[in-house]
N, C-alpha and C positions, 0 to 999 in steps of 0.2 A: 846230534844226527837229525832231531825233529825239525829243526830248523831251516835243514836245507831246500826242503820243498820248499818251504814258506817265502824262503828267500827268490827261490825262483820264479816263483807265483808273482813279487811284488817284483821279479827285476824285467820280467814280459812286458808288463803296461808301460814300465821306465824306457823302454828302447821303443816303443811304440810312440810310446807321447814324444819322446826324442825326434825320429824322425817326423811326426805329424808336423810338429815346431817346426824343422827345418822344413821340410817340404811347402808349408805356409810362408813359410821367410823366402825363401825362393820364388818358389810362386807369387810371392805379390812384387818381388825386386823385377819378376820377368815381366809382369804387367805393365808395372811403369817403365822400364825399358822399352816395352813394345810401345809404349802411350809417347813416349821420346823419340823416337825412329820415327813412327807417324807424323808428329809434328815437324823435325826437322824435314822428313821427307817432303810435306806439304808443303814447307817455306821454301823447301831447295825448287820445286816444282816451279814457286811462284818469282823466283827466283832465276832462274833458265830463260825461263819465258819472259821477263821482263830486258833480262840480258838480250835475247833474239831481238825482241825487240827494238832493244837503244842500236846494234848493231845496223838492222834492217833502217832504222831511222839515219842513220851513220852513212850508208850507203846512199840513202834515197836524196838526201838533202846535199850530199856532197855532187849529185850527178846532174841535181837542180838549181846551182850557181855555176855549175858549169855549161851546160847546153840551155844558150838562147832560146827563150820561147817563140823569138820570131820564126827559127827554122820550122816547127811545126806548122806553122800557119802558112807558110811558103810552101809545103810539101801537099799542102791539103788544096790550095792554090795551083799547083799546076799539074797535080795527078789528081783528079775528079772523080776517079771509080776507084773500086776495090782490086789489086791487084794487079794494077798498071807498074808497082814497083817488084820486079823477079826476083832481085839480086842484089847486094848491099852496091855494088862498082855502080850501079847502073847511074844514080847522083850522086855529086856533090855532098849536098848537104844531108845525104842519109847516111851515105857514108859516112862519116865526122861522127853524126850522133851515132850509128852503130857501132862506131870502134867503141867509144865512150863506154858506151855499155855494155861492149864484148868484154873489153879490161874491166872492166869492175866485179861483169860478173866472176872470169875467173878469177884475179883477182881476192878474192874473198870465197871464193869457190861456193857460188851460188847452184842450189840443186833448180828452183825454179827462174825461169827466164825473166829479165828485167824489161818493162817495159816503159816506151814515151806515149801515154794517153792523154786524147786532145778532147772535145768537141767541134762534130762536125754543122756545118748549116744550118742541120734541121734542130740542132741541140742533141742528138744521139753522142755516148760516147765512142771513139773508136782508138783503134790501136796504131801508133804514127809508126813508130817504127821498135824494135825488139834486139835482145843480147843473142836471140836464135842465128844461125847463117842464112835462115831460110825466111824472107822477110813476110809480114800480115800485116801490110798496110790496108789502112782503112777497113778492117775487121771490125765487127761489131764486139763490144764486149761490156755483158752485164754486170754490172758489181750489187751485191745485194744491200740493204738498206744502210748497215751501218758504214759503210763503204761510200754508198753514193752521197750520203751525208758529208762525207768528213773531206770530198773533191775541192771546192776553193779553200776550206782552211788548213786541209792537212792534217794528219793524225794518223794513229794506228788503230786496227779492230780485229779482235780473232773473230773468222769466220769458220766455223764446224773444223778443220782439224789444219785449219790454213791461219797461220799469220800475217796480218797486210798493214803495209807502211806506204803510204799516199804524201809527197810532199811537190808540192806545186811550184810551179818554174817560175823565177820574176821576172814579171813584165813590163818594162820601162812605158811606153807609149799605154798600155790601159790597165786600169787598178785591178780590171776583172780578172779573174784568174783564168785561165782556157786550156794549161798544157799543166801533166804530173806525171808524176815519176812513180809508176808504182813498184814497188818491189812487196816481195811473197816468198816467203820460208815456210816447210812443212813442220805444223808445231811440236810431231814426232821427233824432229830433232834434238827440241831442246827437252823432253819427256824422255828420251834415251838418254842424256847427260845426265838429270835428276834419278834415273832409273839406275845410273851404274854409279852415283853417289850413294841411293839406298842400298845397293849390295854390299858396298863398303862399307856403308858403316853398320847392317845386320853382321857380315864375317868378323867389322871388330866387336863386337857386341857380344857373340857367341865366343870368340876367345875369351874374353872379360868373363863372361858366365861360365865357362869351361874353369878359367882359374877361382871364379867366386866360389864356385860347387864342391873343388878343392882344399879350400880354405873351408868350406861352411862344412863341409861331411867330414872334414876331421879334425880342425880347433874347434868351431861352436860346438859342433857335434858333441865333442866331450864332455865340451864345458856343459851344455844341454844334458847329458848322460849325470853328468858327475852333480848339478842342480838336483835331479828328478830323484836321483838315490840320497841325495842329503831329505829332501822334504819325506821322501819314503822311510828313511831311518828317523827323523825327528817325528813322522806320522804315530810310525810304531811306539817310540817313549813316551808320547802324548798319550796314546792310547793304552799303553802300561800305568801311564799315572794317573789317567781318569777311571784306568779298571780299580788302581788302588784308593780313590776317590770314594767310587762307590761302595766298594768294600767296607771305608771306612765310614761309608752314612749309614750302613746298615748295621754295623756296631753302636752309633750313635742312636739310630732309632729305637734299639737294645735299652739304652742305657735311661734315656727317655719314657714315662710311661707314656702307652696306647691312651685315649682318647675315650674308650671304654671305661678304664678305671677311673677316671671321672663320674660320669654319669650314672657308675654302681656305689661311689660314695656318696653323692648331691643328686638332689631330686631333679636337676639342671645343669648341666654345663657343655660351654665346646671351646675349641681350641682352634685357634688359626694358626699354623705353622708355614709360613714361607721363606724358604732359606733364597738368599742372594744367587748362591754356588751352591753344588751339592749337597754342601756339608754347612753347619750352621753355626755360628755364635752364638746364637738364642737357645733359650731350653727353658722348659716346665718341667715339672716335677710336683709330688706329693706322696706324701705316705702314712698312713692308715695307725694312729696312735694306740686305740682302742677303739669300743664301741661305740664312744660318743666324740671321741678328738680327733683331728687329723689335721697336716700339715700339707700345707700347697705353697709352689716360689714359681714366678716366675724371673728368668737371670738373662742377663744381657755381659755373656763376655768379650773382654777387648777384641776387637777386631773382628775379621768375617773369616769366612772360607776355609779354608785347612787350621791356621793356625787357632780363628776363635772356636773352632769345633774342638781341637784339642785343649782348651782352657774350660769350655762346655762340659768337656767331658770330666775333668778333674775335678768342676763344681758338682756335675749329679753324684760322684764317686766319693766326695767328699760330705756332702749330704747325708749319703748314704750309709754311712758310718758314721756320723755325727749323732744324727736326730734318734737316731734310736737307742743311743747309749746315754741319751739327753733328753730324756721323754719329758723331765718334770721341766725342763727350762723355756723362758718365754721367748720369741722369737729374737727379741734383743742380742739376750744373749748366747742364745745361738748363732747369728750372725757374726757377734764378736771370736765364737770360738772358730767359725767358716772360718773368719778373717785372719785368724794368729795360724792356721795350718793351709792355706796359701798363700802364706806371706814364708813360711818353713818349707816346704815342699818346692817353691821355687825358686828357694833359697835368695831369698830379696831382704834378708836383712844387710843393712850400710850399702848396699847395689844402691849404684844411680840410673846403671843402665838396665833397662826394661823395667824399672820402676812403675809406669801406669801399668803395668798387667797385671791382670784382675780380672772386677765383674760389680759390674750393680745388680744388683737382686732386691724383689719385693716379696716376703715372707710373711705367711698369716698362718697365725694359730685360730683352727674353729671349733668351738667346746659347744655342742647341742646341749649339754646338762646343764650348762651353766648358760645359753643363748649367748656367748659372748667371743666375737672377734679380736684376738691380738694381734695387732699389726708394725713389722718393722722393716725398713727399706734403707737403703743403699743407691742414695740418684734414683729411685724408682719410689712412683707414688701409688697410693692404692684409690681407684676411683668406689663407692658405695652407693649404691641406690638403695635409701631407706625409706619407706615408707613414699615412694614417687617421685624423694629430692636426690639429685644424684650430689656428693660431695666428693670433694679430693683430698685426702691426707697424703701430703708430701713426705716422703723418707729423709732420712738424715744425706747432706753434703758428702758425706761419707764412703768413699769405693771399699769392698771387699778386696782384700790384696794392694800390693805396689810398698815400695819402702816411702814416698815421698810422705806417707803419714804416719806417727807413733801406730807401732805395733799394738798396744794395746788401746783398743776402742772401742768408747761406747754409742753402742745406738739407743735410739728411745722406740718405748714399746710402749704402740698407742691399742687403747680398749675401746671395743666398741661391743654396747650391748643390740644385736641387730634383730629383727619380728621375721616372723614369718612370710615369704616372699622377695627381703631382701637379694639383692643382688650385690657381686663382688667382681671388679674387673681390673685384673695385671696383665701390665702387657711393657715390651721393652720400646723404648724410643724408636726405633725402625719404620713403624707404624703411620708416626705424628712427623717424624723427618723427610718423610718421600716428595722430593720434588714432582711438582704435574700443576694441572690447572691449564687454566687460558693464559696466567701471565709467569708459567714457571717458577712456583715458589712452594715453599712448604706447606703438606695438609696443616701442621697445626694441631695441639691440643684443644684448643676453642671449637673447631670445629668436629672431634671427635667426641666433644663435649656437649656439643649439640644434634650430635647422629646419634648416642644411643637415648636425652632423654626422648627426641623424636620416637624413637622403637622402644620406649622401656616396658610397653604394656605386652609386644610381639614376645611370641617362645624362644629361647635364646639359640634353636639351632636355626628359625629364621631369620633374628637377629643376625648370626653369624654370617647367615648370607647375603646380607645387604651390608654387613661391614665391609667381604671381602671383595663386594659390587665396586664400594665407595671407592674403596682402596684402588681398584684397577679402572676404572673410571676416571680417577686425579691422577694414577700416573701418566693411564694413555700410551704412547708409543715411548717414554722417556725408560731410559735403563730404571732399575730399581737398585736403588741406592747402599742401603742394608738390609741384614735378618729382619723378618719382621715375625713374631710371636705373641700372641694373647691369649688369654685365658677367661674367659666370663664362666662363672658360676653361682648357681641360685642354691640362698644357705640355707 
């Protein structure tokens, strides 16, 4: 019953971001539709008007291999003024050229009058004769720049919301040109054409998005609904498993000594702990023999994140019952006995599979009465600074755990009698393996080997803090690779 709010709470933002989705999926399919409509409309525009045009040229040129330009120049030759012609009957040869252009105009059913324009005497243009009933002979008529340009070679010009087609009459007897044909469409026309193509294709456009909207509000829809509830249920398991994540670092940090109990055994010590993932394969540990003994390990189990924190944890647990029921034994063999009860407990004897599971571990025995270090490792070495020289004693080839090696095995248990001052540093490989740098490559034991004799003289918790400088400074922006865990302590 708890549940149901919770579900309802997480299915609100599920139909929300639903629709967001689609209404963004729409909304940009409608932009570019409109971005589409636009441009055809623009070409259909430019498109009309060039059609008017071939038309209007269709007309003008077909009416100018037909009417001789000599008649022009005969009609300007014996009617001298404006208006001497009333009536198409009154000549001959206006007549002729006025049928001409009456048929053509309707014909093609011209809105504006077709006209025959000449040059008179003075060089003015005028109007010879017209597709009107009502003749304007010898009318003056201005044609504006691109217009008057285009009178002997012919061509088309839009002028402000007029289209004009000018094709000139041939004239046998002079190359000049003297007589054209003008003809003139209102560019409205062909803007209404392109005009009632835009409406067509917005009406089929809006059908298309009427069935798109259809289709999108309820197959995507779903499929969008039915998305948002899978990531919202996969949310919640993730967040189940990472609550049970932490849960379980917080048992591991349990299981782990504090950081504290260092520094109340050793007049010196700290610990760098950085896990990959929540939870860690690496672990330290110590525990308090008597007065003058104690036992410290640092352990590196197989693998990272959940699984090596559970192999972690079976190493402190088994520690933990080991060493104190094994007080008088030297690290060796202590090790050996670690190793015979996780090799039983994970029941890896004749197993081939999951054979490397296990743990390297470096274990020191430190005896203040007797000033002397026993040291034994597992793939893990113990670095010393004695007396200003730092050395390395390497642990045995030897993992804790896994069947691929005889069960029973020996480590060697090295002595070191160390002065006062001495320092002691375990730490698991995670450290020395971190890719980073300028050319991407491993820190390196070498130069972990030259970072602390650099700081051997600095306190070890400033120490600490220029290891964990170095450290995030060589990785830089690069993932971190594995656990990384160390231990320095002054003996």
């Amino acid at each position: 019953m708890a549940q149901g709010p919770a579900y309802n709470t997480l299915a609100a933002p599920s139909d929300r971001s639903a629709r967001r989705i689609l209404v963004i999926l729409f909304g940009t399919l409608l932009v570019l539709c409109a971005a589409v409509i636009a441009a055809a409309h623009w070409h259909e525009m430019k498109s009309q008007r060039e059609e008017a045009l071939d038309r209007l040229a269709t007309i003008a040129t077909g009416l100018a291999d037909q009417i001789p330009a000599r008649h022009a120049s005969l009609l300007l030759e014996k009617y001298t003024s404006p208006g001497l012609i009333i009536k198409p009957t009154q000549d001959a040869r206006y007549y002729v050229v006025h049928g001409q252009l009456r048929k053509a105009a309707a014909r093609n059913g011209m809105e504006c009058p077709l006209l025959l324009v000449t040059k008179d005497e003075r060089g003015d243009l005028v109007i010879v004769a017209t597709s009107e009933e009502r003749p304007r002979f010898r009318a003056s008529l201005d044609l504006d720049a691109p217009l008057s340009d285009l009178y002997e070679t012919g061509g088309h010009a839009v002028v402000g919301d007029e289209l004009n087609v000018l094709a000139p009459l041939a004239d046998e007897q002079s190359a000049i040109t003297t007589s054209a044909i003008l003809a003139r469409s209102p560019a409205s026309a062909a803007m209404n054409a392109a005009y009632a193509a835009l409406w067509r294709n917005i009406a089929i456009a809006l059908v298309l998005f009427g069935l798109a909207a259809l289709v999108l509000f309820r197959s995507v829809g779903r499929w969008v609904q039915q998305t948002e509830a899978d990531k919202l249920a996969l949310a919640s398991r993730n967040l189940d498993i990472t609550d049970s994540i932490t849960y379980a670092a917080k048992i591991q940090r349990a299981l782990v000594p504090p950081p504290q109990a260092y520094r109340e055994l050793f007049t010196g010590a700290f610990v760098i702990d950085r896990p990959k993932d929540l939870v860690s394969g690496d672990f330290h540990w110590c525990h308090r023999l008597n007065d003058d003994a104690c036992i410290v390990a640092s352990g590196d189990a197989t693998g990272h994140g959940l699984p090596g924190a559970m192999m972690a944890a079976i190493g402190c647990s088994l520690l933990n019952e080991i060493v104190p029921m094994n007080a008088d034994k030297d690290p060796a063999e202590l090790l050996n006995l670690l190793n015979t009860r996780v090799v039983t407990t994970l029941h890896q004897q004749g197993q081939k599979r999951g054979a490397g599971d296990g743990m390297d571990i470096a274990l020191c025995r430190i005896d203040r009465r007797q000033r002397e270090i026993l040291f034994a490792g597992a793939f893990r070495p113990l670095y010393w600074l004695h007396e200003g020289q730092l050395s390395i004693i390497n642990g045995d080839r030897k993992p804790v755990g896994g069947s691929h090696q005889d069960l029973d095995r020996k480590y060697t248990c090295h002595r070191l009698a160390y002065s006062a001052g001495d320092r002691i540093y375990l730490f698991s490989d995670g450290y020395v393996d971190q890719l980073g740098g300028p050319e991407h490559k491993r820190f390196m034991t070498t130069r972990l080997h030259q970072l602390i004799e650099a700081n051997k003289h600095m306190p070890l918790d400033h120490q600490a803090e220029l290891l964990e400088k170095a450290f995030l400074d060589w990785k830089g922006a690069e993932e971190q690779v594995d656990d990384v865990c160390m231990l320095g302590i002054a003996v």
